[in-house]
N, C-alpha and C positions, 0 to 999 in steps of 0.2 A: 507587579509582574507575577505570573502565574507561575506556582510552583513546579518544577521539569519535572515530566513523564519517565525521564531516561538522565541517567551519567554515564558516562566516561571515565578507564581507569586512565589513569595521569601518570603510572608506573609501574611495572609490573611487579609484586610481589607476592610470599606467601604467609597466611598468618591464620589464627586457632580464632573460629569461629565456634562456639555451640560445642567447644571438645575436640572438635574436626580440625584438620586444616585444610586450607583453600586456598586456591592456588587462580589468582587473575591477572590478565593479560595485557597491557598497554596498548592502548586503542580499542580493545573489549567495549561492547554496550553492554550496562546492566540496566533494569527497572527499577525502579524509584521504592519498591517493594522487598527488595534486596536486602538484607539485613545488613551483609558489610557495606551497605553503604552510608545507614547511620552509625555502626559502631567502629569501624576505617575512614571515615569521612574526608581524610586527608589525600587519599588516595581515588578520591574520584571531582568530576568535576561536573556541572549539568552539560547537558546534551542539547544545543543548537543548533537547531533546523533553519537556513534561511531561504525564502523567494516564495514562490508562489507554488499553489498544490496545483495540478494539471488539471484541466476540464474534462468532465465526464460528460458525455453525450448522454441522453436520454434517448432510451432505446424504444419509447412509446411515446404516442402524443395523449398530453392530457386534455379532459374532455369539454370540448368544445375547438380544439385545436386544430388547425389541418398540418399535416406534414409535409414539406416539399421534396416528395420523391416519385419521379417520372412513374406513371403505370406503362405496363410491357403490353403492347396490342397483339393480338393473338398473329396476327402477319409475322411479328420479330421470335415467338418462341418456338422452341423445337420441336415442341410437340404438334406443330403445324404442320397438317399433310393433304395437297391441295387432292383433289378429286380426281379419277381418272377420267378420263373424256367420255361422251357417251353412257354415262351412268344415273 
């Protein structure tokens, strides 16, 4: 299993990082890069994502590809402006 991107604090508390103290939230997302997350370790949990990521349409066709989308005949656009009679 692939190491988690992300944790989860599991409880809110506050504690001296670096000198500092810091202060994290129950339900907080941290990065995997975090440094209380390897020196608190107890207070986070990995972060699971489940189902499926959503389809991204592709906004061009690649080449050789045709698209299925209606062309507009110059009859239907608005910029159509029939002739005056006699001209």
């Amino acid at each position: 299993m692939a190491k988690a991107a992300y944790y989860m604090v599991t409880e809110s508390f506050i504690g001296m990082l670096d000198g500092e103290e810091v202060e994290y939230h129950k339900g907080e997302v941290v990065s995997t890069d975090d440094p209380a997350v390897t020196k608190m370790a107890a207070h986070f949990a990995p972060l699971v994502v489940r189902g499926v990521r959503p389809a991204v349409e592709q906004a061009t066709a690649a080449p050789g590809e045709q698209r299925d989308v209606p062309v507009r005949s110059a009859l239907t656009t608005d910029s159509f402006r029939p002739r005056p009679r006699g001209s």
